[in-house]
N, C-alpha and C positions, 0 to 999 in steps of 0.2 A: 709430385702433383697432388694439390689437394680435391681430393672427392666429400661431395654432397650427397648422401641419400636421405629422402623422405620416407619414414616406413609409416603402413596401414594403420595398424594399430600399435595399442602400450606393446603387446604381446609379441608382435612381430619387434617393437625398437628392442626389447629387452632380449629377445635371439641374438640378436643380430649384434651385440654389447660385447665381443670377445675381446679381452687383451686388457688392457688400463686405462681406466677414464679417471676423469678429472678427481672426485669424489675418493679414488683410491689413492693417490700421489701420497699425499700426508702421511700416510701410515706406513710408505715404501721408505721413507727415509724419518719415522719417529716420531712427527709433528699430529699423531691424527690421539687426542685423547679416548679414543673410546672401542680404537681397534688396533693393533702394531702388526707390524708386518708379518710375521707367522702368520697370524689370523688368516690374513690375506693371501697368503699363500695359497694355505688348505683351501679356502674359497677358490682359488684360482683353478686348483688341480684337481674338484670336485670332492676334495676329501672332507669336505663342513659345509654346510647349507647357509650361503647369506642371509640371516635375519627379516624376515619380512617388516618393514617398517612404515608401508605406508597407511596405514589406520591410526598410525601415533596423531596424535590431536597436531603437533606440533608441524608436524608433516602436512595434515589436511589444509592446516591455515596458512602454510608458506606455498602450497600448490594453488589454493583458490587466491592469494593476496597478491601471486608474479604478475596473470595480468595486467592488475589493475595498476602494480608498480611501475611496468612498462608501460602503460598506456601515460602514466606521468609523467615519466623520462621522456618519449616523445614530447610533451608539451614544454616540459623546461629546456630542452635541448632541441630546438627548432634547427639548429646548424647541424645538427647530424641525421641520416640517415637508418631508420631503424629498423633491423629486419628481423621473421622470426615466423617458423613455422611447425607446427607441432612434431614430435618424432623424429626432431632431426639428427642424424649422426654424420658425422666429417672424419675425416682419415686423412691421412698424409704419408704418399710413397715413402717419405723420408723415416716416419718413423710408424713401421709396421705392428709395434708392439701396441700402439695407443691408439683413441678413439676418443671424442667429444662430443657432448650434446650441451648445447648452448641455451642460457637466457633470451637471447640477441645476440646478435651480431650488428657492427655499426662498422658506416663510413662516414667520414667529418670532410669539413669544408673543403680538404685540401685532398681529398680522394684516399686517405689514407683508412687501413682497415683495422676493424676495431671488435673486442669482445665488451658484452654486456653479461654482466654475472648479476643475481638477485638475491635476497638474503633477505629471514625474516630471523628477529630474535627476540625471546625475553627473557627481559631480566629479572631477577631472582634475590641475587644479592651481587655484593661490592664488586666480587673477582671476577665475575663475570663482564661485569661492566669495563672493567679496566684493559679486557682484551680489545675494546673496540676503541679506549679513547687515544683519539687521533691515528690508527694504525687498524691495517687487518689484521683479523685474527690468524694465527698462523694456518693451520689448516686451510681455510680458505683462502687464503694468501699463494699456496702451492696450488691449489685446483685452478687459480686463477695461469699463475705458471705455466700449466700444464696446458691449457687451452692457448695460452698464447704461443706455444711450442708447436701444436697441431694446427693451428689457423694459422703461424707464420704473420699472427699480428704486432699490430707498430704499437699500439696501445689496448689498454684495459679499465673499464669501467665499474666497478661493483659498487652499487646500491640497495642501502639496509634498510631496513624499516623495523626498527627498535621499537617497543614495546617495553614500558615497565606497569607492571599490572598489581605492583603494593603500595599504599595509601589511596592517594591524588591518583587515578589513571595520568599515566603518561607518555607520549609517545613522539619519534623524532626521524628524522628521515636523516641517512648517516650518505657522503659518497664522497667514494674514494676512489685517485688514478693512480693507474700504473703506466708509464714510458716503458717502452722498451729498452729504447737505450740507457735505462739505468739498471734494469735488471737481467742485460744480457748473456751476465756471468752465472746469475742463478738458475735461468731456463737450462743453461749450457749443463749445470751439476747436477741440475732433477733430471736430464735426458738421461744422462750417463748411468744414475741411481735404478730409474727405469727400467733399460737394459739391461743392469745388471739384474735385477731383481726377475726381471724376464726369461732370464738364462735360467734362474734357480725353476721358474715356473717350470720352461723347457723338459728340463734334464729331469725334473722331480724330485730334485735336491734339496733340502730345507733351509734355508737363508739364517743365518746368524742372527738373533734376535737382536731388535732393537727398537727401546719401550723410549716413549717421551720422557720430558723432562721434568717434575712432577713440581 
């Protein structure tokens, strides 16, 4: 069964966060540049303090820009239903380890249900840019996974809103689907990784390192 809670405030969603949300996946199986699963661990088992990151600039303009990008996606996608309420965390009997807090959530014409992911990014230079052309970048690519594993969705939506901020300002609005039934073998491998990595959490066992691919 999947459950919906709305919490009060940031403080109360942020308790209430226990086990692996979307944002952590990447790094449980090597995909996440900027933390690998060790990391993750000791955060899990209280032995490291998660980073406070939300005064990073990058952070404040991707938290005040969601609205606004949702409130677009409503208007270009009039055949879908858009939902979305602050605080929100999902759980799924099936898989106890994990938790969700979503952009949106959508239903489409045909009553099927759907996640809405948001993404802000700039660009900097070349290699950055090349993770987004035509493909998600990996990391978000798995968070996206991961939410479709806990909502038990048929589809997945993420919309970018790219920024490049050297020369000519530039900027373009990127989106991309996922089907479920194309990536039903991968939701199936990041459960299992999950799990596993859950177990190591458990026991307080330290997980066999394993760094991306550089």
């Amino acid at each position: 069964m999947i459950s919906k809670k709305i919490l009060n405030t940031r403080d109360d969603w942020l308790k209430e966060r226990k086990g692996i949300g979307g944002s952590d996946s990447a790094a449980i199986i090597g995909e996440n540049p900027w933390k690998n699963n060790v990391d993750l661990w000791l955060e899990k088992t209280g032995q490291k303090k998660q980073e406070e990151i939300s005064d990073n600039p990058a952070i404040v303009f991707g938290n005040q820009a969601e609205p606004l990008i949702r409130k677009l996606f409503e208007y270009d996608h009039p055949e879908m239903k858009v939902f979305y309420e602050e605080n929100n965390l999902f759980r799924n009997d099936r898989f106890p380890f994990a938790h969700a807090s979503l952009d949106g959530w959508l239903e489409d014409e045909k009553g099927r249900k759907g996640i809405l992911e948001i993404k802000t990014s700039t660009i900097s230079r070349s290699s950055q840019s090349e993770k987004w052309r035509g493909r998600v970048p990996n990391n978000y690519y798995c968070q996206i996974l991961h939410y479709m594993m806990v909502l038990e969705a048929d589809f997945a939506i993420l919309r970018a809103y790219i920024r490049y901020p050297y020369g000519t300002f530039n900027a373009q609005m990127n989106e991309y689907r996922v089907e479920r039934e194309d990536v039903e073998g991968e939701i199936e491998y990041l459960e299992e990784k999950e799990r596993e990595f859950w177990r190591y959490v458990e026991s307080r066992q330290e997980p066999p390192l394993i760094l991306p691919e550089i």
